[in-house]
N, CA, C and O atoms as CSV, one atom per row, in Angstrom:
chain,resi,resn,atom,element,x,y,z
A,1,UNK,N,N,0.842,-1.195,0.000
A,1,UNK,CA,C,0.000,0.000,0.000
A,1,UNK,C,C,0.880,1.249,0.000
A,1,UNK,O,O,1.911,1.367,0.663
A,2,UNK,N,N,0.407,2.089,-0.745
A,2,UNK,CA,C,0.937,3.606,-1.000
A,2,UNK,C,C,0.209,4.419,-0.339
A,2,UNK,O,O,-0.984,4.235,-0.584
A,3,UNK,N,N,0.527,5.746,0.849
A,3,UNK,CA,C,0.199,6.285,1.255
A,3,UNK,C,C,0.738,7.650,0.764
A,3,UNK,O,O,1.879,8.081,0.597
A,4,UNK,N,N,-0.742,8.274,0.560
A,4,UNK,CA,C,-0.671,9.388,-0.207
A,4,UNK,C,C,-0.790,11.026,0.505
A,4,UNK,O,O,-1.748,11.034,1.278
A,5,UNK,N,N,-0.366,11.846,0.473
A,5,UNK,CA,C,-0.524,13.546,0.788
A,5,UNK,C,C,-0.526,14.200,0.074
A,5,UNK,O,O,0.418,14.170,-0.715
A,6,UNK,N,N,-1.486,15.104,-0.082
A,6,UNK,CA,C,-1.262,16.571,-0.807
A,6,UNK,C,C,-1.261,17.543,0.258
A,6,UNK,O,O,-1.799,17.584,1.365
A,7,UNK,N,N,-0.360,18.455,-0.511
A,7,UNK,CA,C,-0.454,19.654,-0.318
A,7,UNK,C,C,-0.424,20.975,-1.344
A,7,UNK,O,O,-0.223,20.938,-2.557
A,8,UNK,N,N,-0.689,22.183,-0.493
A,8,UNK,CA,C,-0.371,23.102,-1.786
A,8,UNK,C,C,-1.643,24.234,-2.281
A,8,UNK,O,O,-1.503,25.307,-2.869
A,9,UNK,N,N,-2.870,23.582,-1.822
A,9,UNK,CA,C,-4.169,23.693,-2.430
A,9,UNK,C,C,-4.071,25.369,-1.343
A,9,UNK,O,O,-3.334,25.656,-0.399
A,10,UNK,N,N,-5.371,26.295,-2.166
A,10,UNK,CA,C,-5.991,26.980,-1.520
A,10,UNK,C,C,-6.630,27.725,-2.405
A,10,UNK,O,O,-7.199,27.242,-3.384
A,11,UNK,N,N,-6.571,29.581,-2.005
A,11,UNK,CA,C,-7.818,30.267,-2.853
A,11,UNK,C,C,-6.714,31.390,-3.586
A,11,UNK,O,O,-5.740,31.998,-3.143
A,12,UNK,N,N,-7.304,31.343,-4.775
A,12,UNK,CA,C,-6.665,32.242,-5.535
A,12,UNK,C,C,-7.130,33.186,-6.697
A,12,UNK,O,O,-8.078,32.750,-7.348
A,13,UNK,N,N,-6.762,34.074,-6.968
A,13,UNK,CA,C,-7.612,34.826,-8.204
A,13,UNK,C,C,-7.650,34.083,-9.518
A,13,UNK,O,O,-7.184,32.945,-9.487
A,14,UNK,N,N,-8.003,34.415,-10.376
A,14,UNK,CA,C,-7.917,34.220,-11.639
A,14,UNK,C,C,-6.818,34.456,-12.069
A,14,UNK,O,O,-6.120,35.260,-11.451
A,15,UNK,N,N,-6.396,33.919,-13.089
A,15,UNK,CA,C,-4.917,34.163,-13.704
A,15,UNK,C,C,-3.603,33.406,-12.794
A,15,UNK,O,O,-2.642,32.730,-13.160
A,16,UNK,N,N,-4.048,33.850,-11.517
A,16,UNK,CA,C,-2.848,33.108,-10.851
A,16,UNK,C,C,-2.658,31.817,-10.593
A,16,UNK,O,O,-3.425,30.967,-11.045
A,17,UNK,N,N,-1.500,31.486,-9.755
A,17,UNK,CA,C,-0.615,30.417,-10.082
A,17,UNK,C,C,-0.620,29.488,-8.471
A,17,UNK,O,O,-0.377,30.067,-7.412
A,18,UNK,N,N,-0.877,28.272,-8.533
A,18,UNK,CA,C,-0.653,27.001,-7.506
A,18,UNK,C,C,0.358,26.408,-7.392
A,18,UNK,O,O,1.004,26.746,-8.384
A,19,UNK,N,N,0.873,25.806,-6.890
A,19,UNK,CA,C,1.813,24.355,-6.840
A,19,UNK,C,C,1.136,23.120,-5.742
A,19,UNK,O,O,0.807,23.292,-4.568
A,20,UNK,N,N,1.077,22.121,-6.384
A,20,UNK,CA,C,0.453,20.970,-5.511
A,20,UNK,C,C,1.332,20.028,-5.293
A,20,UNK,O,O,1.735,19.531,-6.344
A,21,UNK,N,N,1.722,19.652,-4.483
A,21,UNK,CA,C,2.572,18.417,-4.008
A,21,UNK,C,C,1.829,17.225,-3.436
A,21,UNK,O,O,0.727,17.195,-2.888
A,22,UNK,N,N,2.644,16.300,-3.679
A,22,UNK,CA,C,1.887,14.982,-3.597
A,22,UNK,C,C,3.463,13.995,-2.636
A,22,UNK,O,O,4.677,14.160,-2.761
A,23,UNK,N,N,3.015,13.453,-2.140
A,23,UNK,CA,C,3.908,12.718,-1.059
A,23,UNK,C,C,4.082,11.602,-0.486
A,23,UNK,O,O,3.859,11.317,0.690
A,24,UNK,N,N,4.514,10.908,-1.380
A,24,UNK,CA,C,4.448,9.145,-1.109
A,24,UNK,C,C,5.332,8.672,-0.433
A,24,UNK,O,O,6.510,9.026,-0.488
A,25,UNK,N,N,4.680,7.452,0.593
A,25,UNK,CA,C,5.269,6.689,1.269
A,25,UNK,C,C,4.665,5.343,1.445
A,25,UNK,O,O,3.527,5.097,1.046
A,26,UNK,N,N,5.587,4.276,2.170
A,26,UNK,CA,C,5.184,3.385,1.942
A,26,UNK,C,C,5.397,2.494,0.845
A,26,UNK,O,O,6.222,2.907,0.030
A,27,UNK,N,N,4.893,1.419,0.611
A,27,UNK,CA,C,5.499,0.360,-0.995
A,27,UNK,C,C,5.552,1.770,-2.108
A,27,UNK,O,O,4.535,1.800,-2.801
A,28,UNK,N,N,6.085,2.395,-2.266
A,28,UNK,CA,C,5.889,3.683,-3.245
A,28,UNK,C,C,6.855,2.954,-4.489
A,28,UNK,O,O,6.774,3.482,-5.597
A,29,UNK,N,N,7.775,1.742,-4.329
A,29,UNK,CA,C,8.285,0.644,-5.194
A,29,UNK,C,C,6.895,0.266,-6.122
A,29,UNK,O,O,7.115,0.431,-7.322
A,30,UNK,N,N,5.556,-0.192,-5.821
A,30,UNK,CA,C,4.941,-0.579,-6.670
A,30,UNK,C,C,3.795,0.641,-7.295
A,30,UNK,O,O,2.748,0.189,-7.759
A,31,UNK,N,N,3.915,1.568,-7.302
A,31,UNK,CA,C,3.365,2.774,-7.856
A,31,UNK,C,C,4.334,2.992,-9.220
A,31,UNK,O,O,5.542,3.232,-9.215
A,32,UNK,N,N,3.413,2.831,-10.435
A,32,UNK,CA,C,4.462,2.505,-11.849
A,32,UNK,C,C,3.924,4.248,-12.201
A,32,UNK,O,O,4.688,4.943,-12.870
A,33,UNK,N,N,2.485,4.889,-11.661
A,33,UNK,CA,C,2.479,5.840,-12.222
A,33,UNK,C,C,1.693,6.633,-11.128
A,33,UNK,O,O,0.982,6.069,-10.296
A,34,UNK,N,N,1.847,7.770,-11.182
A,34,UNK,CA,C,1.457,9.263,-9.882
A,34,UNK,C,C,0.394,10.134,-10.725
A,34,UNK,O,O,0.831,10.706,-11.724
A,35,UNK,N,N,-0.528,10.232,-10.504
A,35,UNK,CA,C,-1.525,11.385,-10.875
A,35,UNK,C,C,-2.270,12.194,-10.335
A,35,UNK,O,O,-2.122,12.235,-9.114
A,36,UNK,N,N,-3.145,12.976,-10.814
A,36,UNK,CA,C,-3.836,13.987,-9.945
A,36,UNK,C,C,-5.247,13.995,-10.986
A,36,UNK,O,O,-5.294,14.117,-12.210
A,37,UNK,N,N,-6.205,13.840,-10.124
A,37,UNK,CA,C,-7.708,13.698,-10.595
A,37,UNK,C,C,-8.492,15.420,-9.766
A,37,UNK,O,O,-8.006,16.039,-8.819
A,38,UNK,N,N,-9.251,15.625,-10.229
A,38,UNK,CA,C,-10.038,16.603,-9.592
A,38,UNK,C,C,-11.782,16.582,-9.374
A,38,UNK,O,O,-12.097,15.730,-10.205
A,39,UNK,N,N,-12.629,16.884,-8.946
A,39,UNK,CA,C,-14.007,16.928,-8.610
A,39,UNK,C,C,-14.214,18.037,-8.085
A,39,UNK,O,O,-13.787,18.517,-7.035
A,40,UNK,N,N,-15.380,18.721,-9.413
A,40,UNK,CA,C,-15.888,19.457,-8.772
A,40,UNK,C,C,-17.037,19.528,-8.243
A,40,UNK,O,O,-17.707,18.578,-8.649
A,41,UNK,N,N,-17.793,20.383,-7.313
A,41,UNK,CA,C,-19.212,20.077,-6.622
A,41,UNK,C,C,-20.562,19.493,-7.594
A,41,UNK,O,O,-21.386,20.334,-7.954
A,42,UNK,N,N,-20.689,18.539,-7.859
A,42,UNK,CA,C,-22.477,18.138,-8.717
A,42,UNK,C,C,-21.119,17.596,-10.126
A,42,UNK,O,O,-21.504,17.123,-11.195
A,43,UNK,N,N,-20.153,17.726,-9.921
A,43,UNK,CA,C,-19.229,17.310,-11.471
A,43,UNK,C,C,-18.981,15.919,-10.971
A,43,UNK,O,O,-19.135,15.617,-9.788
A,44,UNK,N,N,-18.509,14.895,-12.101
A,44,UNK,CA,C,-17.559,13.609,-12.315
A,44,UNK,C,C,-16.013,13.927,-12.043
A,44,UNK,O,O,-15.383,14.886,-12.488
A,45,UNK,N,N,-15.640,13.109,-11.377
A,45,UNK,CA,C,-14.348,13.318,-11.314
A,45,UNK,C,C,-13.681,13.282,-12.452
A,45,UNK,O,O,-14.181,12.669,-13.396
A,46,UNK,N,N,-12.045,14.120,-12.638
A,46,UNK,CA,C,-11.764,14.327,-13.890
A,46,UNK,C,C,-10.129,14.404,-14.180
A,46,UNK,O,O,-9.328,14.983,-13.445
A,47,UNK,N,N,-9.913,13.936,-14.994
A,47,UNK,CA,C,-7.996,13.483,-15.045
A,47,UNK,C,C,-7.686,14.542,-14.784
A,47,UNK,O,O,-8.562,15.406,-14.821
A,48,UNK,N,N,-6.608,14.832,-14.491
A,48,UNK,CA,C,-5.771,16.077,-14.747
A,48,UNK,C,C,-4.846,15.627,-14.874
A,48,UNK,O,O,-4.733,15.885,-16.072
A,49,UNK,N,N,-3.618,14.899,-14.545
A,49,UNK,CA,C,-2.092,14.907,-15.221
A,49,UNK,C,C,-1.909,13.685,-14.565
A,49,UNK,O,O,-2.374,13.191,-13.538
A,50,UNK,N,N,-0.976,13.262,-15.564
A,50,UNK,CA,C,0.086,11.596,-14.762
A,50,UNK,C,C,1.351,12.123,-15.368
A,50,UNK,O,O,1.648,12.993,-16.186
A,51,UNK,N,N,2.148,10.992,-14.426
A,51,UNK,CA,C,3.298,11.154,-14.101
A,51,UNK,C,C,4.121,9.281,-14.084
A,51,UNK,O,O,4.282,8.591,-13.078
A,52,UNK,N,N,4.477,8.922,-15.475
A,52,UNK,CA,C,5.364,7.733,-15.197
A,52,UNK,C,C,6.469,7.782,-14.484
A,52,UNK,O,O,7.309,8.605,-14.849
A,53,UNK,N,N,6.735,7.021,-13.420
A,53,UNK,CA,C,7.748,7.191,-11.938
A,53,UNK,C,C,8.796,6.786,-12.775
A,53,UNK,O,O,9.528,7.740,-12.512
A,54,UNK,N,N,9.407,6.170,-13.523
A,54,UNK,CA,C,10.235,5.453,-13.828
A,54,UNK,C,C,10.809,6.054,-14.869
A,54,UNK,O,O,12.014,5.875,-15.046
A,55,UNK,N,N,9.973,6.982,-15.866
A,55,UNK,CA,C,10.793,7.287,-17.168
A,55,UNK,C,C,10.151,9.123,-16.756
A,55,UNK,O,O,10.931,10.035,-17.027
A,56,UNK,N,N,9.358,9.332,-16.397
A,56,UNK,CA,C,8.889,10.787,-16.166
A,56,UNK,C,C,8.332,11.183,-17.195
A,56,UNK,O,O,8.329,12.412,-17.258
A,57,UNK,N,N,7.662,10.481,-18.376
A,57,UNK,CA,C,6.835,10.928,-19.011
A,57,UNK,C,C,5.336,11.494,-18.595
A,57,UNK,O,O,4.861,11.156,-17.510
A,58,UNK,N,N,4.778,12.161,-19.280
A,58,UNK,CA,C,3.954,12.957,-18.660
A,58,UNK,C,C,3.013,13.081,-19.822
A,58,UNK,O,O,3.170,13.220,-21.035
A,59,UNK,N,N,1.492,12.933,-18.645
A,59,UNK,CA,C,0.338,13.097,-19.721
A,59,UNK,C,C,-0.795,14.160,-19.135
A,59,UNK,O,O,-0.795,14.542,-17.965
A,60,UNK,N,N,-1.631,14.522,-20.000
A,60,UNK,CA,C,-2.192,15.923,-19.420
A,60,UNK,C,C,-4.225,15.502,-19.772
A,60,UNK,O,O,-4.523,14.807,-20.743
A,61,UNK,N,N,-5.054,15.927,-19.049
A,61,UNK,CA,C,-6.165,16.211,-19.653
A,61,UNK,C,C,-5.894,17.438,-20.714
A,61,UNK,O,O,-5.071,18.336,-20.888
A,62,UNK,N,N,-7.073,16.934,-21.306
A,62,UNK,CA,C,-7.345,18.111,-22.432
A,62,UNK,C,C,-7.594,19.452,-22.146
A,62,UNK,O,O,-7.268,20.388,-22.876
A,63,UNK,N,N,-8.203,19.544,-21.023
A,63,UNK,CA,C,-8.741,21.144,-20.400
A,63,UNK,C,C,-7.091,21.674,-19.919
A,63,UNK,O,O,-6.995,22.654,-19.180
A,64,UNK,N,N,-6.334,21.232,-20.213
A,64,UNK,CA,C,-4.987,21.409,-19.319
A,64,UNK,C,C,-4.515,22.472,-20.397
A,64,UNK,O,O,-4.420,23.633,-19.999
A,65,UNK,N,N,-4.260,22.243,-21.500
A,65,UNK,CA,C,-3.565,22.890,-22.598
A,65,UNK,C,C,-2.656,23.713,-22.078
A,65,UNK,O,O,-2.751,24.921,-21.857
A,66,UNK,N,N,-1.628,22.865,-21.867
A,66,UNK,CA,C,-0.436,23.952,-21.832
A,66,UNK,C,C,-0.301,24.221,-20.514
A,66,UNK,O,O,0.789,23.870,-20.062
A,67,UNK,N,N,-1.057,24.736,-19.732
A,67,UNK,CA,C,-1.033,25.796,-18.075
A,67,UNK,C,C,-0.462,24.846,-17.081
A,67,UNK,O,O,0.174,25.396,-16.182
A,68,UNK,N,N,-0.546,23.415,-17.026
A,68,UNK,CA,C,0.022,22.950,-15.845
A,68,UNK,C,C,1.069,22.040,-16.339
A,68,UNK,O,O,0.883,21.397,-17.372
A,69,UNK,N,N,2.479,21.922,-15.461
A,69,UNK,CA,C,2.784,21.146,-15.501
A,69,UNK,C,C,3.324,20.303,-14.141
A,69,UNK,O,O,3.530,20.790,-13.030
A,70,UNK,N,N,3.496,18.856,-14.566
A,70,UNK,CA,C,3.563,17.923,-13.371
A,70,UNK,C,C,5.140,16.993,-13.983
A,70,UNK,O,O,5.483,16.381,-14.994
A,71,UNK,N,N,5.907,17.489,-12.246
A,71,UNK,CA,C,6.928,16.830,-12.237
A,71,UNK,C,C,7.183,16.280,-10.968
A,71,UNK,O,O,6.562,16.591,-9.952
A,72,UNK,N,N,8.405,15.188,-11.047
A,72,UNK,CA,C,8.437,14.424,-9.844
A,72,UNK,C,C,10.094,14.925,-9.090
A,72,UNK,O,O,10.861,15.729,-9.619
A,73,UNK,N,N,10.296,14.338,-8.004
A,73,UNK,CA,C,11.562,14.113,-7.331
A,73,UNK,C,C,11.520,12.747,-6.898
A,73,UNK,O,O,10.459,12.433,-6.359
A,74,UNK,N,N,12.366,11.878,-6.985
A,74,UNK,CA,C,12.655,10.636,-6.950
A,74,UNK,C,C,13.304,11.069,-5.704
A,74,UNK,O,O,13.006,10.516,-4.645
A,75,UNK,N,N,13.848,11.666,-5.734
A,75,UNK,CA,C,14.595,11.086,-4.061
A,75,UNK,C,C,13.703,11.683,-3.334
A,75,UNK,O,O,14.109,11.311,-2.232
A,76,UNK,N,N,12.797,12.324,-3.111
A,76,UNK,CA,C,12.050,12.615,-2.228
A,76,UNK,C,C,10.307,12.081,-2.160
A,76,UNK,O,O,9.455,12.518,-1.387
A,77,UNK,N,N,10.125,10.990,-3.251
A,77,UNK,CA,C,9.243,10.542,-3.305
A,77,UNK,C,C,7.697,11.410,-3.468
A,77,UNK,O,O,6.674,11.046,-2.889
A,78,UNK,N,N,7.774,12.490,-4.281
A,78,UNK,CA,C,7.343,13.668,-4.355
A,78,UNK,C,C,6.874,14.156,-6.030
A,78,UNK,O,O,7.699,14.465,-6.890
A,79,UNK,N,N,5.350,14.137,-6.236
A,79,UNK,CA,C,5.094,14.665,-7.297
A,79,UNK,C,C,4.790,16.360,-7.348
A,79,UNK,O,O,4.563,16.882,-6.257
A,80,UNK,N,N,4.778,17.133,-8.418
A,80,UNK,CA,C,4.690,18.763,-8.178
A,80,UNK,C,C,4.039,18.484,-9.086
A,80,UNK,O,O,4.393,17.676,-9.944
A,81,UNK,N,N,2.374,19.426,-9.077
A,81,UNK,CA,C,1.186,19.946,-10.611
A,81,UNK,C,C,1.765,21.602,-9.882
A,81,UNK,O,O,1.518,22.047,-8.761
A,82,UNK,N,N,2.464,22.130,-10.831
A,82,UNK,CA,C,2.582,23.566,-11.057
A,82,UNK,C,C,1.115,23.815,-11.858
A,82,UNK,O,O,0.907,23.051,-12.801
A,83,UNK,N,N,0.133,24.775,-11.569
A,83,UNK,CA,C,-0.304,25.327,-12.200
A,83,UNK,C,C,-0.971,26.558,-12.203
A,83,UNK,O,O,-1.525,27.147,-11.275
A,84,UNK,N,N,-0.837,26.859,-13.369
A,84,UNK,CA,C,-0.871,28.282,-14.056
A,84,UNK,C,C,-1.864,28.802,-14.720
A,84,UNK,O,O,-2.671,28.088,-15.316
A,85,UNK,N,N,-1.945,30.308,-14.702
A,85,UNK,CA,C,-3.218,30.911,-15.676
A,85,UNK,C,C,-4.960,30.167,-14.887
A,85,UNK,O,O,-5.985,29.935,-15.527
A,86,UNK,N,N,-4.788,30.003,-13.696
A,86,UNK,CA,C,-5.625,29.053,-12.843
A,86,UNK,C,C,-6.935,30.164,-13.298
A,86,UNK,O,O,-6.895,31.374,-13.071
A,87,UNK,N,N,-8.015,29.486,-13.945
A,87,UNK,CA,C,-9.389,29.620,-14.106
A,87,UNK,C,C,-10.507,29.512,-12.881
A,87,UNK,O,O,-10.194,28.672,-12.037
A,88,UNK,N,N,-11.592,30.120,-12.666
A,88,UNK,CA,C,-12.579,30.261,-11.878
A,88,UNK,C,C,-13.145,28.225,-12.175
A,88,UNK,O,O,-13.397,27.421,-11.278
A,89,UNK,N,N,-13.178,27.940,-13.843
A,89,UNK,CA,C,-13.472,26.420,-13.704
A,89,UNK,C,C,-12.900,25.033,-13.063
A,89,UNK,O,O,-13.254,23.857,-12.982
A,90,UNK,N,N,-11.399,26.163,-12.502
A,90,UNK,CA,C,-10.476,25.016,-12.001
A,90,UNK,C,C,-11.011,24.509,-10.402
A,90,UNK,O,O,-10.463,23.557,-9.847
A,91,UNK,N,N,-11.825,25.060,-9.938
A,91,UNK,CA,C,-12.453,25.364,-8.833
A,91,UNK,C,C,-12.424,23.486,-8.600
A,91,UNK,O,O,-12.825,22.783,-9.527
A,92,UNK,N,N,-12.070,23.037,-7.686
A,92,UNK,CA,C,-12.154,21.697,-7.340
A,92,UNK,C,C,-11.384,20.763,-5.897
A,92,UNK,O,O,-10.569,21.389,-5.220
A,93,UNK,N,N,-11.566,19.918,-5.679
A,93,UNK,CA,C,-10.906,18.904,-4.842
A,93,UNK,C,C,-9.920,18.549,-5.958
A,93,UNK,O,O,-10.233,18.373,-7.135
A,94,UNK,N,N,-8.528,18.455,-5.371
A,94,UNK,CA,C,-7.139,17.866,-6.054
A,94,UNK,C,C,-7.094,16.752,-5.537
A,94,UNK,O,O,-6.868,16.885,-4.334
A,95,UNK,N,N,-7.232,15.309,-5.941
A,95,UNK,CA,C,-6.581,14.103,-5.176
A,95,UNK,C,C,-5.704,13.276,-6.348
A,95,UNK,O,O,-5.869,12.942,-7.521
A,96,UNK,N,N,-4.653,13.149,-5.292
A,96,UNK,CA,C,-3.029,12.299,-6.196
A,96,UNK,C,C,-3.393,11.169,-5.649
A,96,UNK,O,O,-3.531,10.815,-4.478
A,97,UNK,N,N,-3.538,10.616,-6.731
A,97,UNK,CA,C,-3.727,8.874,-6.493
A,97,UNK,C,C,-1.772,8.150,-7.092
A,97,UNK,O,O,-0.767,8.797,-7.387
A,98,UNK,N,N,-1.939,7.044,-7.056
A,98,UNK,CA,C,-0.645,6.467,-7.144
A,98,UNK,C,C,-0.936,4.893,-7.282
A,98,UNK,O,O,-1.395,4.205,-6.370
A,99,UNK,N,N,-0.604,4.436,-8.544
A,99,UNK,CA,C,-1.161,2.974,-9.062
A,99,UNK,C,C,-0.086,2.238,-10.495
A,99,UNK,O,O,1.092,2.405,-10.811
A,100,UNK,N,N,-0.835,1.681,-10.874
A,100,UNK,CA,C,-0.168,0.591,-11.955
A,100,UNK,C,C,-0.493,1.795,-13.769
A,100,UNK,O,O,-0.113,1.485,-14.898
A,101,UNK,N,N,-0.998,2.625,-13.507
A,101,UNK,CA,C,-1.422,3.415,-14.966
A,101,UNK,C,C,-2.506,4.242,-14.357
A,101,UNK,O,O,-3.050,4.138,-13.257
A,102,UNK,N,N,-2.686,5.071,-15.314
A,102,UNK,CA,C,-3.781,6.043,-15.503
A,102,UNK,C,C,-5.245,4.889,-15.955
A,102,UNK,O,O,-6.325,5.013,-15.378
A,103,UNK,N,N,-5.100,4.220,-16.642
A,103,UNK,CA,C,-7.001,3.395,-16.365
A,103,UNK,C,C,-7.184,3.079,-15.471
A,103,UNK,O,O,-8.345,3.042,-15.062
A,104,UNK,N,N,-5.796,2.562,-14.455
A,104,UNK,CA,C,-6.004,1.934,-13.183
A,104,UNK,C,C,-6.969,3.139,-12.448
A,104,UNK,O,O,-8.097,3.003,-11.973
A,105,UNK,N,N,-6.033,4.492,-12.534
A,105,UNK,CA,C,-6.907,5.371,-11.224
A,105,UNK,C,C,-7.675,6.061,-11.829
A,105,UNK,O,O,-7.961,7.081,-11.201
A,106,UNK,N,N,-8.279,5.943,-13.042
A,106,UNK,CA,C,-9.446,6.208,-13.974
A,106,UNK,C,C,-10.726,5.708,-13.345
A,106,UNK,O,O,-11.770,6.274,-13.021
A,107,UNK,N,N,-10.359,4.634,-13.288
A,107,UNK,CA,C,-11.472,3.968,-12.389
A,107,UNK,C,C,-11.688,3.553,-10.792
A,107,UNK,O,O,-12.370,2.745,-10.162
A,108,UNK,N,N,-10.724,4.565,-10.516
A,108,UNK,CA,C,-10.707,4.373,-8.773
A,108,UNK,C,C,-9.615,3.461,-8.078
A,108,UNK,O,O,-9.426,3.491,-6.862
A,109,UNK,N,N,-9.143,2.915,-8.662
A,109,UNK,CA,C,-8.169,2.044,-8.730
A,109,UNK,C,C,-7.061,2.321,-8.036
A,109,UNK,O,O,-6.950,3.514,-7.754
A,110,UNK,N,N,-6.040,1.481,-7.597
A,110,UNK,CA,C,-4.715,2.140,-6.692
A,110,UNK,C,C,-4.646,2.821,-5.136
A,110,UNK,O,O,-5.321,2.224,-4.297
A,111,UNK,N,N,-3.879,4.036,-4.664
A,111,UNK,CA,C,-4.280,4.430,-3.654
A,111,UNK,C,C,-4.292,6.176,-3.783
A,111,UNK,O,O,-4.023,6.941,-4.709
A,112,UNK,N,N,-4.607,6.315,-2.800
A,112,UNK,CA,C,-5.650,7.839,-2.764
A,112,UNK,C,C,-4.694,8.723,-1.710
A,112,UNK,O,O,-4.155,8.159,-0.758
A,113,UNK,N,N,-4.572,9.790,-1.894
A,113,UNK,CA,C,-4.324,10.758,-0.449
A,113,UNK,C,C,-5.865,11.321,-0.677
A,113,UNK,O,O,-6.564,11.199,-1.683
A,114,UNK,N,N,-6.198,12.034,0.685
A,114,UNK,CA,C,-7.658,12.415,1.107
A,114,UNK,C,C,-8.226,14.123,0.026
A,114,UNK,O,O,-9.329,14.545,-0.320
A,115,UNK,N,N,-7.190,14.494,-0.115
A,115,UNK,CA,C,-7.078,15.360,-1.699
A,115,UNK,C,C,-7.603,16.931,-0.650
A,115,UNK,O,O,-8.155,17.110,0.436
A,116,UNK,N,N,-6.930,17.968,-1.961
A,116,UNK,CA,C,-6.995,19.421,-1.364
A,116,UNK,C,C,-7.319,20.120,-1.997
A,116,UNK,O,O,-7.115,20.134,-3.211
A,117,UNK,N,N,-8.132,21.184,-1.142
A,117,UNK,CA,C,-8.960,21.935,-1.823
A,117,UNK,C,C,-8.353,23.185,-3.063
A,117,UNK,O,O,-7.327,23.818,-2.813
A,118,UNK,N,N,-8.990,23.370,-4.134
A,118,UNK,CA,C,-8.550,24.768,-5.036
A,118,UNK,C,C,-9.988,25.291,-5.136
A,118,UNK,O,O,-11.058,24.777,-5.462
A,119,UNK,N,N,-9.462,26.962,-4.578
A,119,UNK,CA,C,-10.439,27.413,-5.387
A,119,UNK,C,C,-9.841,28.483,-5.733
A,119,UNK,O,O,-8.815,28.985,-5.272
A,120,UNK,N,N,-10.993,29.061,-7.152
A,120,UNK,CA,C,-10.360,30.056,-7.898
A,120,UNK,C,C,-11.176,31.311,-8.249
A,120,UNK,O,O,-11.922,31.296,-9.229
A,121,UNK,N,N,-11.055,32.345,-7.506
A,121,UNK,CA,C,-12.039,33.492,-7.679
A,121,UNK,C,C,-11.706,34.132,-8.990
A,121,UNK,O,O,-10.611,34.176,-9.551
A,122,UNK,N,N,-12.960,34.662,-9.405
A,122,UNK,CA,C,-13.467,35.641,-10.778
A,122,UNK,C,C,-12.988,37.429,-10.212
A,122,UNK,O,O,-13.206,38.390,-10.950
């Protein structure tokens, strides 16, 4: 089991800028990939970025275009979603899950930190 943390989350204007950290411990050996999902209130939960542990390739939702990016530290067992140009729609719960792929935590799959709040004023 992978035990998960975020941090990072809070309230911010429009235009401006977050950093979210994510903080694994535990078997963090069988976590092949690190991501960050979001939900917003009455919404489906919704990808936002992965992170392959092993090669650091990186994949993005579509609403992402460009504004965030997500990187890791290996020695500190530590993912970063920098993001930027933060929208009033970004408004959501951040949770970094940590599993075998992105279908894995597509579908709930893997393990969870309890996830942090963004919000983003107009």
């Amino acid at each position: 089991q992978v035990q998960l943390v975020e941090s990072g989350g809070g309230l911010v204007q429009a235009g401006g800028s977050l950093r979210l950290s994510c903080a694994a411990s535990g078997r963090t050996f069988s976590a092949y990939a690190m991501g960050w999902f979001r939900q917003a209130p009455g919404k489906e939960r919704e990808f936002v970025a992965a992170i392959m542990w092993r090669d650091g390739r990186t994949y993005y939702g579509d609403f992402v275009k460009g504004r965030f990016i997500l990187s890791r530290d290996n020695a500190k067992n530590t993912a970063y979603l920098q993001m930027n140009s933060l929208e009033p729609e970004d408004t959501a719960v951040y949770y970094c899950g940590a599993g075998d792929g992105i279908a894995t935590m597509s579908i709930g799959g893997g393990s969870w930190g309890p996830g942090t709040q963004v919000t983003v004023s107009s």
